[in-house]
LUMNU-823290 format. One record per residue (C-alpha): residue in one letter; x, y, z. Coordinates in steps of 0.05 Angstrom, whole numbers, always signed. Layout:
BEGIN
(pt "A" (X Y Z)) ...
END
This chain:
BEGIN
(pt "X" (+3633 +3374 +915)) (pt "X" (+3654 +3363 +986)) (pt "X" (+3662 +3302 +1023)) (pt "X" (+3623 +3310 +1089)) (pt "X" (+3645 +3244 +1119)) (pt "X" (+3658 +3181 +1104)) (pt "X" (+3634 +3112 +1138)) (pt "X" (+3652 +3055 +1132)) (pt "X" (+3599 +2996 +1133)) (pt "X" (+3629 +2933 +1154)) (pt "X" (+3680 +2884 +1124)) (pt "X" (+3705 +2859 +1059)) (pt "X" (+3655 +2810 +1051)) (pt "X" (+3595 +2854 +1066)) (pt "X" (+3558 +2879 +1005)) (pt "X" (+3523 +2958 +1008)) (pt "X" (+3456 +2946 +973)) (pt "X" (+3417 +3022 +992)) (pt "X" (+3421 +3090 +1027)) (pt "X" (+3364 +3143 +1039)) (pt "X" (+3358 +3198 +1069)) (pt "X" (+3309 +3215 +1126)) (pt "X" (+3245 +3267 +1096)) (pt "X" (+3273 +3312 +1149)) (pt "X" (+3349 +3298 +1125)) (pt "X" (+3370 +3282 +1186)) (pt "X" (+3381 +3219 +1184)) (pt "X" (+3417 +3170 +1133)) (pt "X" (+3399 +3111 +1133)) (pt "X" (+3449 +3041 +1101)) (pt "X" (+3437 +2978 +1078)) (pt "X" (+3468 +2917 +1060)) (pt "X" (+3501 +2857 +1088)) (pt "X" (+3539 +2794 +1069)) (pt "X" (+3516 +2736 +1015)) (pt "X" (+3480 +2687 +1041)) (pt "X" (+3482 +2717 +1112)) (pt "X" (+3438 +2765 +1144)) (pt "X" (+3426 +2824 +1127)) (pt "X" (+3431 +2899 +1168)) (pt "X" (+3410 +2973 +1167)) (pt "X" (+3454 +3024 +1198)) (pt "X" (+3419 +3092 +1218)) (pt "X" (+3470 +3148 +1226)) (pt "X" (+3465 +3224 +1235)) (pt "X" (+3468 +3262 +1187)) (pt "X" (+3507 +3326 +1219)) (pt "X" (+3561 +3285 +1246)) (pt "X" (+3566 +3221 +1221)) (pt "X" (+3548 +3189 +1299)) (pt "X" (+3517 +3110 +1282)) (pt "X" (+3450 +3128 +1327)) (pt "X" (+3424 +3055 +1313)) (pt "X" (+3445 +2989 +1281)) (pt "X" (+3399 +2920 +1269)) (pt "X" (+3416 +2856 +1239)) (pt "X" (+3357 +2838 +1202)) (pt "X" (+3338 +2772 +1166)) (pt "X" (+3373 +2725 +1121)) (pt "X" (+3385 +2758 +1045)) (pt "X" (+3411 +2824 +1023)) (pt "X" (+3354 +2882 +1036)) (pt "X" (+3342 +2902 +971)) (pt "X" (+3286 +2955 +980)) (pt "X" (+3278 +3016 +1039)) (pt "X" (+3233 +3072 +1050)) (pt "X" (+3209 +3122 +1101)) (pt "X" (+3142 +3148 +1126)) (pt "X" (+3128 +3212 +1114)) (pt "X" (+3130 +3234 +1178)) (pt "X" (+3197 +3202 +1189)) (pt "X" (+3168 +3160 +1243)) (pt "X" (+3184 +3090 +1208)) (pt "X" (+3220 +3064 +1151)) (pt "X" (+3207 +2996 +1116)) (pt "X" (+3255 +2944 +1092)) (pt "X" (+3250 +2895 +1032)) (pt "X" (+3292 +2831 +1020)) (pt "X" (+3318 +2792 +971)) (pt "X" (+3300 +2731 +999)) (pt "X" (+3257 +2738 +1054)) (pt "X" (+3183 +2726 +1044)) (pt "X" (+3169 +2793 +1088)) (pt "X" (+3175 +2864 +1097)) (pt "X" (+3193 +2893 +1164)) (pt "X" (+3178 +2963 +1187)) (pt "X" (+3221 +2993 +1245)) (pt "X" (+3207 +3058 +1286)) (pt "X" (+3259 +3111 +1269)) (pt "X" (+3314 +3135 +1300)) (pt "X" (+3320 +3068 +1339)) (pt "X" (+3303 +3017 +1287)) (pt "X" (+3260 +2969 +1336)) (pt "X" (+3225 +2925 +1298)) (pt "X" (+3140 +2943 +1306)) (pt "X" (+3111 +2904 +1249)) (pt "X" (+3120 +2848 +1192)) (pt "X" (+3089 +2836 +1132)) (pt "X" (+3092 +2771 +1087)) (pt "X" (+3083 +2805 +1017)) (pt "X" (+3078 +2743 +982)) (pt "X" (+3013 +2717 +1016)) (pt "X" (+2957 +2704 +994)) (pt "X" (+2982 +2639 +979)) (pt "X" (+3048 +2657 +930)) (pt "X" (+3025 +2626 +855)) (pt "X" (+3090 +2619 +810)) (pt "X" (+3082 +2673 +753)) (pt "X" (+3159 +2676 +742)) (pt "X" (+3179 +2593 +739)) (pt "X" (+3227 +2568 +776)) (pt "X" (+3229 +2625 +832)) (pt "X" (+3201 +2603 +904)) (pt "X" (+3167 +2629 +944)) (pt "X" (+3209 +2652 +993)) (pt "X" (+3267 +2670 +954)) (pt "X" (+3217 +2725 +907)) (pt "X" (+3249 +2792 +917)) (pt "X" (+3211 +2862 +946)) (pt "X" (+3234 +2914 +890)) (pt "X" (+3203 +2975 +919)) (pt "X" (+3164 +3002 +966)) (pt "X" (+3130 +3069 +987)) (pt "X" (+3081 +3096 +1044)) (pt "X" (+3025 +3128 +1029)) (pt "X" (+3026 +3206 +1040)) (pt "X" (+2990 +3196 +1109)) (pt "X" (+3036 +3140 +1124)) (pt "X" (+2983 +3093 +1138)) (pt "X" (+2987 +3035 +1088)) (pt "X" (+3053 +3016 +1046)) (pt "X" (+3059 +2990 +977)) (pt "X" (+3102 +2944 +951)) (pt "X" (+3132 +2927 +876)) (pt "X" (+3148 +2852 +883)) (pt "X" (+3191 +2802 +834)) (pt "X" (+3131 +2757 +829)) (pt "X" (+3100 +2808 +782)) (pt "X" (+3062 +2837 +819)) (pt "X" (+3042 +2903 +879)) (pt "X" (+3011 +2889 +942)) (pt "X" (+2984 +2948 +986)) (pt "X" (+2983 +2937 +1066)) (pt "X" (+2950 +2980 +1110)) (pt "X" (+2999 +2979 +1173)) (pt "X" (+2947 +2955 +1224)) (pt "X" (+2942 +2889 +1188)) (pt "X" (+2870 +2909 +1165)) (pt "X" (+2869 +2905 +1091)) (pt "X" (+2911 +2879 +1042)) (pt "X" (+2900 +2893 +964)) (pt "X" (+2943 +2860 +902)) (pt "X" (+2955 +2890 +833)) (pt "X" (+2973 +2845 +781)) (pt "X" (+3002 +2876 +712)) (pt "X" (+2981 +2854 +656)) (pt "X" (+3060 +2845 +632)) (pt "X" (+3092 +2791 +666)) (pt "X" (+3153 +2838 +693)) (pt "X" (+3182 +2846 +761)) (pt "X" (+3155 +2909 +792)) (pt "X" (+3206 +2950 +820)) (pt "X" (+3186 +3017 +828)) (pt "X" (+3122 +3050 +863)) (pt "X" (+3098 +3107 +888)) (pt "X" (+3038 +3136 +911)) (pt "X" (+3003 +3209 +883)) (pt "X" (+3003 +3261 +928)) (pt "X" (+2929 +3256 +949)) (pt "X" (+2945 +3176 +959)) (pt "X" (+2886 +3159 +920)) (pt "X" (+2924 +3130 +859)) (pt "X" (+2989 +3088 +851)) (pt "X" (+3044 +3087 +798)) (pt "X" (+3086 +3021 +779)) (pt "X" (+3141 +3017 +745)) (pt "X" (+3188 +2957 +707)) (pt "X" (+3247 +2953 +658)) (pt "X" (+3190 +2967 +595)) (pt "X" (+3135 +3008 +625)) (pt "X" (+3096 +3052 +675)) (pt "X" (+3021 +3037 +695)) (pt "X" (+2975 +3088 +733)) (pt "X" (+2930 +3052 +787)) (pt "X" (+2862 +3064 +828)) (pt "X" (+2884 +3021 +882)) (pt "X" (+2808 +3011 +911)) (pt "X" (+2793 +2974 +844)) (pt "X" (+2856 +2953 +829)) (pt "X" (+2840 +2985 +753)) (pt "X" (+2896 +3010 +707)) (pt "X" (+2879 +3081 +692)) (pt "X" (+2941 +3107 +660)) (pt "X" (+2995 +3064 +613)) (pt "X" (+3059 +3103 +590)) (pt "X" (+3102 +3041 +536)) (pt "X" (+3174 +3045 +546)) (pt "X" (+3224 +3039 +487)) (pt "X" (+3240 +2962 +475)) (pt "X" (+3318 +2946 +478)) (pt "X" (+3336 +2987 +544)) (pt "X" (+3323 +2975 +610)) (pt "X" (+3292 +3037 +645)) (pt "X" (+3299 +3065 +717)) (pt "X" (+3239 +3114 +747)) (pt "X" (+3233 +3155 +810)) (pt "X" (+3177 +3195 +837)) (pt "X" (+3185 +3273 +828)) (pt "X" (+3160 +3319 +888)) (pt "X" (+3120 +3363 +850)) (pt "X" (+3052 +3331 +859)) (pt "X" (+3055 +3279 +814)) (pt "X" (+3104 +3275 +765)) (pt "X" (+3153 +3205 +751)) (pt "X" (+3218 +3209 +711)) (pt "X" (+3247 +3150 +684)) (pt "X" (+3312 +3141 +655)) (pt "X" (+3346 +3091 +608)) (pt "X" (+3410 +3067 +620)) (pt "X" (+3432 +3097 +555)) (pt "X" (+3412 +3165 +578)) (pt "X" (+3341 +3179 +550)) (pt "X" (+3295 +3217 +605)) (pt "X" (+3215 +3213 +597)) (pt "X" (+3176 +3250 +654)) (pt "X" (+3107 +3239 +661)) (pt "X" (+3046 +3251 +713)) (pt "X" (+3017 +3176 +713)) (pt "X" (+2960 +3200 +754)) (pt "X" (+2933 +3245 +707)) (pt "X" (+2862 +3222 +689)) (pt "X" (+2873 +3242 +612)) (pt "X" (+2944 +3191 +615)) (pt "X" (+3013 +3214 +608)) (pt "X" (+3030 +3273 +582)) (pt "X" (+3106 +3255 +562)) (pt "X" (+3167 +3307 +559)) (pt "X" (+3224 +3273 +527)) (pt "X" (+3300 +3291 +541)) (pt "X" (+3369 +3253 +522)) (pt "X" (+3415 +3262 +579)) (pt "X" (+3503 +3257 +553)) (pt "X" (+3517 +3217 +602)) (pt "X" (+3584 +3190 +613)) (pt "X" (+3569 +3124 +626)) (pt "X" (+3517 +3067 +640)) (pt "X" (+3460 +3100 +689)) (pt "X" (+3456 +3040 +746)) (pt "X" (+3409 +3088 +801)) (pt "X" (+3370 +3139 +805)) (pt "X" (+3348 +3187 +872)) (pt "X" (+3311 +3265 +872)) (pt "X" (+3327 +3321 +920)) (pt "X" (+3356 +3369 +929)) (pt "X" (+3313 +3419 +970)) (pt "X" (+3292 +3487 +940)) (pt "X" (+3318 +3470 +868)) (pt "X" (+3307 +3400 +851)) (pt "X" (+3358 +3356 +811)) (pt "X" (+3366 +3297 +786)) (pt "X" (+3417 +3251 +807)) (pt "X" (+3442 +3194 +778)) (pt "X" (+3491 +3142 +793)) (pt "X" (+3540 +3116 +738)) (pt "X" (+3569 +3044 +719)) (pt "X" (+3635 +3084 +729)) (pt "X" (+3629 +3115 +792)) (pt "X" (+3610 +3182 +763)) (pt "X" (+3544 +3212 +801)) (pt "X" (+3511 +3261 +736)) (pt "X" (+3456 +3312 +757)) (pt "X" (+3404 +3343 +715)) (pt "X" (+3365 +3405 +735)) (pt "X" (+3288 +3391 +734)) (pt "X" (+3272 +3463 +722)) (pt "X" (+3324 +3482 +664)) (pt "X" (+3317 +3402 +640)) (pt "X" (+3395 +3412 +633)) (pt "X" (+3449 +3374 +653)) (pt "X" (+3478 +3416 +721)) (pt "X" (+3546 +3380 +739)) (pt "X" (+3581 +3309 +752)) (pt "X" (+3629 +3291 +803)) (pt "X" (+3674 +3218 +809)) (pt "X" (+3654 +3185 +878)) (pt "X" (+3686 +3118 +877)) (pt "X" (+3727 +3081 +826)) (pt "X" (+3664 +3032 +836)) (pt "X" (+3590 +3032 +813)) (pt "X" (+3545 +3053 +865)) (pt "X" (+3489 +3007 +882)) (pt "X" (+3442 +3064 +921)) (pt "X" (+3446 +3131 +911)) (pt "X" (+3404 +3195 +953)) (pt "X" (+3393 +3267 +953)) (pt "X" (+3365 +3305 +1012)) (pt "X" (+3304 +3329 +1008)) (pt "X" (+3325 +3382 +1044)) (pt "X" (+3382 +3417 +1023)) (pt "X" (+3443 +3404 +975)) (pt "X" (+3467 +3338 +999)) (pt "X" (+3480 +3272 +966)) (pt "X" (+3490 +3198 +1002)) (pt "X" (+3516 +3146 +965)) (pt "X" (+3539 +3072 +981)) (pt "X" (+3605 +3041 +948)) (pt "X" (+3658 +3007 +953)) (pt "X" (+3729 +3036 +969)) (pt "X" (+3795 +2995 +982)) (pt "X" (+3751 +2929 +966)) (pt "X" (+3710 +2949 +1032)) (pt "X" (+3632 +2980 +1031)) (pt "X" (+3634 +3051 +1047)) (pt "X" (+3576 +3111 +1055)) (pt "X" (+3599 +3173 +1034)) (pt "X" (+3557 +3238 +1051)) (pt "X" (+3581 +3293 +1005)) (pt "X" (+3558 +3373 +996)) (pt "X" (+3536 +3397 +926)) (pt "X" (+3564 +3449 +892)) (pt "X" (+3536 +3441 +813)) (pt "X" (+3541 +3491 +762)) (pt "X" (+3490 +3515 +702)) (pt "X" (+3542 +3489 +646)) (pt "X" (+3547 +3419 +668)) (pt "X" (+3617 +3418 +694)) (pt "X" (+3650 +3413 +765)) (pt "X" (+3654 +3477 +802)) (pt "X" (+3730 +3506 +798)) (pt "X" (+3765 +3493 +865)) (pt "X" (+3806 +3555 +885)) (pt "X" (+3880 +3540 +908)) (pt "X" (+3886 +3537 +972)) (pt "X" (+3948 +3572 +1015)) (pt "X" (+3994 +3512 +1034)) (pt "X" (+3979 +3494 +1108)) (pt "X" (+4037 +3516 +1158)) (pt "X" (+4080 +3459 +1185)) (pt "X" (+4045 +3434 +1246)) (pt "X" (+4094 +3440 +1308)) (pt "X" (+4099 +3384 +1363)) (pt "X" (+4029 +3364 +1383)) (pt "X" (+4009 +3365 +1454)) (pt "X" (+3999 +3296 +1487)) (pt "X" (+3934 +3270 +1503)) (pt "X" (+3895 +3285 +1563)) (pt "X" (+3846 +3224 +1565)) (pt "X" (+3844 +3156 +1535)) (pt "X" (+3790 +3175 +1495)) (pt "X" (+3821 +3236 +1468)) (pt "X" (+3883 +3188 +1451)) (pt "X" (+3837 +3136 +1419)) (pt "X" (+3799 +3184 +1373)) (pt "X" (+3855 +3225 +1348)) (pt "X" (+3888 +3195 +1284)) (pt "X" (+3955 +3189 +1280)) (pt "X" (+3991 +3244 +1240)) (pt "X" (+4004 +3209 +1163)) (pt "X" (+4085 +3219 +1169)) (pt "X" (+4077 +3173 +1232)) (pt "X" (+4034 +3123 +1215)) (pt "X" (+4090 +3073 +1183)) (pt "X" (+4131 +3091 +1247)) (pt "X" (+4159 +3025 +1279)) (pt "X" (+4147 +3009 +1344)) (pt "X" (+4090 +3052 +1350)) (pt "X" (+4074 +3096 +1406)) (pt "X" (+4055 +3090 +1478)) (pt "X" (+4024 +3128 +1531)) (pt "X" (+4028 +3142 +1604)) (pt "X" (+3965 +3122 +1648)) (pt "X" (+3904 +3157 +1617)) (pt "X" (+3846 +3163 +1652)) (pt "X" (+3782 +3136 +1613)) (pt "X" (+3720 +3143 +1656)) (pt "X" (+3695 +3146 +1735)) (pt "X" (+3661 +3094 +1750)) (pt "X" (+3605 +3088 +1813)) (pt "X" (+3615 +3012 +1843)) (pt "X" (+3548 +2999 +1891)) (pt "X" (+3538 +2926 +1901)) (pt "X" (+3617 +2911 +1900)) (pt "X" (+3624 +2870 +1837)) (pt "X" (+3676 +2899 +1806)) (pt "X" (+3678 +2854 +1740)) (pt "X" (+3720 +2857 +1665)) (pt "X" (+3694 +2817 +1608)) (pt "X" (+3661 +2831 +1541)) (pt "X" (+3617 +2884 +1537)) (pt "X" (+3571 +2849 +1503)) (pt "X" (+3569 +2794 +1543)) (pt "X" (+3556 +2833 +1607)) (pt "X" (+3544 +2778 +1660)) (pt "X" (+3580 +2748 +1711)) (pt "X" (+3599 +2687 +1682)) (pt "X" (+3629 +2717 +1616)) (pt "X" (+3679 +2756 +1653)) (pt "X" (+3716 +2765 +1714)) (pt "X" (+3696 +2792 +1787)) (pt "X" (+3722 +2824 +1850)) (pt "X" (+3689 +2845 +1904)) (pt "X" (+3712 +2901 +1923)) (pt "X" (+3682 +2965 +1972)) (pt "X" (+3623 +3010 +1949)) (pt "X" (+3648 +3071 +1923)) (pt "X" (+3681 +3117 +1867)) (pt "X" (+3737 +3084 +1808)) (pt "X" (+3768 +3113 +1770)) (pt "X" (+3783 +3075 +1710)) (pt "X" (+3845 +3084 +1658)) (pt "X" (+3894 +3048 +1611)) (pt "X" (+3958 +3059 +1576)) (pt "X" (+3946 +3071 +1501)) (pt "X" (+3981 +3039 +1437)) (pt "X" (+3993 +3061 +1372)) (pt "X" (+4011 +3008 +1315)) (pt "X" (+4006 +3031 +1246)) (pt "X" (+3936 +3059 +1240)) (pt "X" (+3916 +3022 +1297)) (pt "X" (+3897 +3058 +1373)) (pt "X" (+3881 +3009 +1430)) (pt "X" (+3892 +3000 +1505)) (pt "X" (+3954 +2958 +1528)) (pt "X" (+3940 +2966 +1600)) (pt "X" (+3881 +2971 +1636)) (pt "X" (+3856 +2977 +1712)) (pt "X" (+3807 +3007 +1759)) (pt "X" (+3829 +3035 +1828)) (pt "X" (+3796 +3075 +1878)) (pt "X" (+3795 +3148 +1854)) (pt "X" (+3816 +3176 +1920)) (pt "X" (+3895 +3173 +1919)) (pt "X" (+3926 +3108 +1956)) (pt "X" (+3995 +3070 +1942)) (pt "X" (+3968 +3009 +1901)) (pt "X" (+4003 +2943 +1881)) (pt "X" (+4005 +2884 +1842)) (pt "X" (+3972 +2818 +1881)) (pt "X" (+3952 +2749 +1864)) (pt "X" (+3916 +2732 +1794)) (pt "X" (+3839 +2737 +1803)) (pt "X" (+3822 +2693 +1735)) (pt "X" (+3821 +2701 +1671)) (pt "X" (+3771 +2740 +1622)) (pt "X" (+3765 +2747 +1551)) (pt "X" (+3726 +2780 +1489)) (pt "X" (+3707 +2766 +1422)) (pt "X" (+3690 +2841 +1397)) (pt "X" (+3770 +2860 +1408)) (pt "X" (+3734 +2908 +1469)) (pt "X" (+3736 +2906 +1543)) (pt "X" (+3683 +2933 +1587)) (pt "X" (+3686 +2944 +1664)) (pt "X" (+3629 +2956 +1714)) (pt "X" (+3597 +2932 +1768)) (pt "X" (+3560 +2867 +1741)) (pt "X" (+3505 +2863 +1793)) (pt "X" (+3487 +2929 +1786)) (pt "X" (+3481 +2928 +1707)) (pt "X" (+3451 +2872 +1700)) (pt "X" (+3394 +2904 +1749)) (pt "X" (+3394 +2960 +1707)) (pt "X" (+3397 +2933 +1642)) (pt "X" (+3328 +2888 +1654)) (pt "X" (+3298 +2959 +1685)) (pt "X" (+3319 +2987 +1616)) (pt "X" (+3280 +2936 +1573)) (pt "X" (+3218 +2949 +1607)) (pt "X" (+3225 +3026 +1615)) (pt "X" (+3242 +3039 +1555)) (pt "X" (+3254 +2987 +1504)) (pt "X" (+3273 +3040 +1450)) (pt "X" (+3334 +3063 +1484)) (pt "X" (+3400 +3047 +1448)) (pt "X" (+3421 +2973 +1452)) (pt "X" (+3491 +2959 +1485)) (pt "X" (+3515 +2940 +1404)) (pt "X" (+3493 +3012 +1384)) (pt "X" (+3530 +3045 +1443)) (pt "X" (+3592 +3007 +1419)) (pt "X" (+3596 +3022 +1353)) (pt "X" (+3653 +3076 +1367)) (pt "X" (+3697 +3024 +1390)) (pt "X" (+3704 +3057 +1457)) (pt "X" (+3665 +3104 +1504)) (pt "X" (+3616 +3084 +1567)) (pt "X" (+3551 +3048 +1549)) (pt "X" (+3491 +3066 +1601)) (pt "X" (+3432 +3034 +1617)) (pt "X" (+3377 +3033 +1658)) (pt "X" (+3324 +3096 +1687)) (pt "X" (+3351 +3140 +1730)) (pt "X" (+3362 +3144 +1790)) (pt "X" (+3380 +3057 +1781)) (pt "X" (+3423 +3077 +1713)) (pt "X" (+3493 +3036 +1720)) (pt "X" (+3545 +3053 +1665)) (pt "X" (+3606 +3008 +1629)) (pt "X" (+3665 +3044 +1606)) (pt "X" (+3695 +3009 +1548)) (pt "X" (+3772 +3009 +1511)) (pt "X" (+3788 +2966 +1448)) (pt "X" (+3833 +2913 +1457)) (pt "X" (+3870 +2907 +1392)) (pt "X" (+3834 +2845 +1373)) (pt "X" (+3807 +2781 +1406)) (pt "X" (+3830 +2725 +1464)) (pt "X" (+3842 +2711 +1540)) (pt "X" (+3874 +2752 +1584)) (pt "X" (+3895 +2746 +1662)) (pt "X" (+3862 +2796 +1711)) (pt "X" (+3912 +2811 +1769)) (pt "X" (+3880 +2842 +1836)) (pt "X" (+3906 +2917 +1855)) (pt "X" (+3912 +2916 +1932)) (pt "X" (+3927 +2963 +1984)) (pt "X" (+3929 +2963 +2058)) (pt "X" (+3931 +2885 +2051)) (pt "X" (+3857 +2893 +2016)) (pt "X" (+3832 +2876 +1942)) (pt "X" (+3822 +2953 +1916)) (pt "X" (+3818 +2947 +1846)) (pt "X" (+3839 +2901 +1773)) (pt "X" (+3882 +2911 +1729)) (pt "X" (+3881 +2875 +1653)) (pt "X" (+3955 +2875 +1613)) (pt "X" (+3954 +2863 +1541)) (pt "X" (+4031 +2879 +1535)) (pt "X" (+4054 +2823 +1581)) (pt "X" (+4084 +2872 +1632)) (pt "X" (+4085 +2870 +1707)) (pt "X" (+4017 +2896 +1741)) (pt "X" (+4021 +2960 +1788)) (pt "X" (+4073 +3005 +1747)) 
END
């Protein structure tokens, strides 16, 4: 097992609910959010671990995601939303809603409301044209994504329904709950198939893709596969599974030779081999249980979401299981060679995404930089303004006019403990002139612990441009995931551009003008409290 990367999703308080893979496995897509706030979906690349789109979605944890099969959209269930939302894919704009819960909601569990009932599962048909959901109010409920038809499936067991799935010709549904399975003909809403689970375990299932088959799983470790579709009912093959702990999720993939994976109470993931029905390896991910759990259907990858050092984490690893069940030996590796001095940074950016050698990192006093350059920047209306980047308007930062023409923007970098930020920035002209400190222009400030400059007229022309050229394009929170870089907007040839630098955290700061030849020419920001111009 290899770790591929390793993301982290937000703060302490945020809670990872879900991952899945794209069906092209390029994509991984996140879940989660805080408790009782809203909740979000973070869509990353797969190769490279880039965030390629983030959304803050509604109130409640998501508790339920799936993709088309085309990979065109993906659909998102919450715990206490009355609604499911489906968003294009890779840039997660919101194209439809559904409110799964009407017709009018009727109270089959007591005591739950109606817009606190939870969406358990949901799949898209194999054309991707209508989505089913498993629901918490006992029951499924089939959409077809133009709005056209709706169609509800009630069990006959009063149990939450929280697994679904569709048969490969889409003409019959599977359910699933803690006790049973139930085959469906979804244009009667008949039961055609019924599979009885054990009593006194609670049972996991997920759809196989070999045309038609279900596993499900107790959390004790007994495996029952099935083809719920089959006219004549379940045929049942029956396996116990040694795991090593309490089986919490459950995911498929694995590209040409299909396993089994399944996440432990303990932080163990366990794969079984679908073709041998034997166990094929195990590997410790976290020293915590992991909520959502996925394989690529592609190719020998696994994506799981944890926690690690108290704070959600995604962690994309490569597979390497063996026949007999155990981890793959390692081979010793040489002992690296004692890196010599490294070279200094040549940009900002290279400064801000190299991390600091481990023997330095507890260094005091940290490390400095000379004046890096971070980005040209074209000014054409002669706002030159600092703020927020995103709050990009004139009023939310600070602005001086200044000539048309070529900046070049750059900043002194600081290192404190695992920290990297800017303590200096400013913007001159990028032809060479002898530049000094003036008077104080104002004062601007940010609440993302970033600072953007551009030119403010200009943006803000290009930004509305951007909404109605393309309103896919990556929002300005999406470009700024990285912490720094240069966010762009707009069509070409109008496309205006933002470098950005973290700050080292939030609050006010004074902008001083740069003159020259008795002339505003340029700003520059100070974060250390040091005279401008040096």
């Amino acid at each position: 097992m290899k770790i591929l990367r390793k993301i982290s999703l937000g703060s302490a308080e945020d809670w990872p609910t879900n991952v899945t893979f794209s069906p092209a496995g390029d994509l991984v897509l996140a879940t989660g959010g805080a408790w009782g706030g809203t909740g979000r979906l973070d869509c990353f690349d797969a190769a490279d671990g880039r965030l390629r789109a983030r959304v803050e979605t509604r109130k409640g944890l998501l508790d339920a995601i799936a993709c088309s099969p085309d990979g065109r959209f993906v659909a998102l269930g919450f715990g206490e939303a009355n609604v499911i939302d489906v968003h294009a894919l890779p840039s997660l704009v919101r194209i439809a809603e559904h409110p799964p819960m009407r017709p009018p909601f009727r109270e089959l569990v007591p005591g739950v409301p109606a817009d606190r009932t939870r969406v358990g599962a949901l799949a898209f048909d194999p054309e991707g044209r209508r989505l089913a959901a498993g629901c918490w109010d006992c029951s499924a409920k089939i959409f077809d994504l133009d709005g056209a038809a709706f169609t509800e499936l009630r069990p006959p067991a009063r149990e939450n329904v929280d697994f679904i799935a569709w048969s490969p010709d889409g003409g019959s549904l599977a359910t699933g709950s803690a006790t049973s399975l139930l085959g469906w003909a979804p244009s009667s809403a008949c039961i055609t198939a019924r599979l009885k689970l054990d009593g006194g375990d609670l049972w996991r299932h997920v759809g196989l893709p070999d045309g038609g088959r279900v596993a499900s799983l107790s959390r004790t470790g007994r495996l029952r596969t099935c083809r719920p579709f089959d006219p004549g009912g379940p045929a049942v093959e029956e396996d116990d599974v040694s795991l090593p702990g309490i089986a919490d999720a459950l995911t498929f993939g694995g590209g040409g030779d299909p396993l089994l994976g399944i996440a432990l109470d303990n932080g163990v993931v366990a794969f079984w081999r679908l073709a041998s029905r034997a166990l094929a390896g195990k590997v410790k991910v976290s020293p915590r249980a992991m909520p959502g759990l996925s394989l690529d259907p592609t190719g020998p990858r696994l994506a799981a979401v944890t926690f690690q050092a108290s704070r959600p984490a995604l962690f994309v690893m490569e597979l390497a299981v063996t026949e007999n069940g155990g981890e793959p030996k390692t081979p010793k590796k040489a002992p690296k060679p004692k890196a010599g001095p490294s070279k200094p940074p040549a940009t900002l950016v290279d400064f801000l995404s190299t991390p600091r050698p481990d023997q330095d990192r507890q260094a005091s006093g940290g490390e400095r930089t000379d004046w890096l350059p971070l980005a040209t920047l074209e000014v054409t209306t002669g706002s030159l303004w600092a703020g927020d980047p995103l709050l990009p308007n004139a009023e939310d930062g600070c602005v001086a006019k200044v000539a048309p023409g070529s900046y070049l923007v750059e900043g002194i970098g600081v290192s404190r403990g695992r920290n990297r930020f800017v303590g200096r920035l400013r913007v001159r002209p990028e032809a060479a002139s002898p530049i000094e400190g003036g008077e104080v222009l104002g004062e601007t400030g940010t609440d993302s612990a970033m600072i953007g400059i551009c030119d403010v007229e200009a943006f803000a022309t290009a930004l509305v441009a951007d909404e109605n050229d393309d309103p896919n394009r990556p929002s300005i929170e999406v470009q700024t995931a990285a912490g720094h870089g240069v966010i762009r907007v707009g069509p070409a040839p109008a496309r205006a551009e933002m470098p950005f630098a973290p700050t080292g955290g939030d609050g006010v700061v004074a902008v001083v003008s740069l003159r020259s030849g008795g002339r505003c020419v340029g700003m520059e920001l100070n974060f250390e409290g040091q005279s401008p111009g040096r």
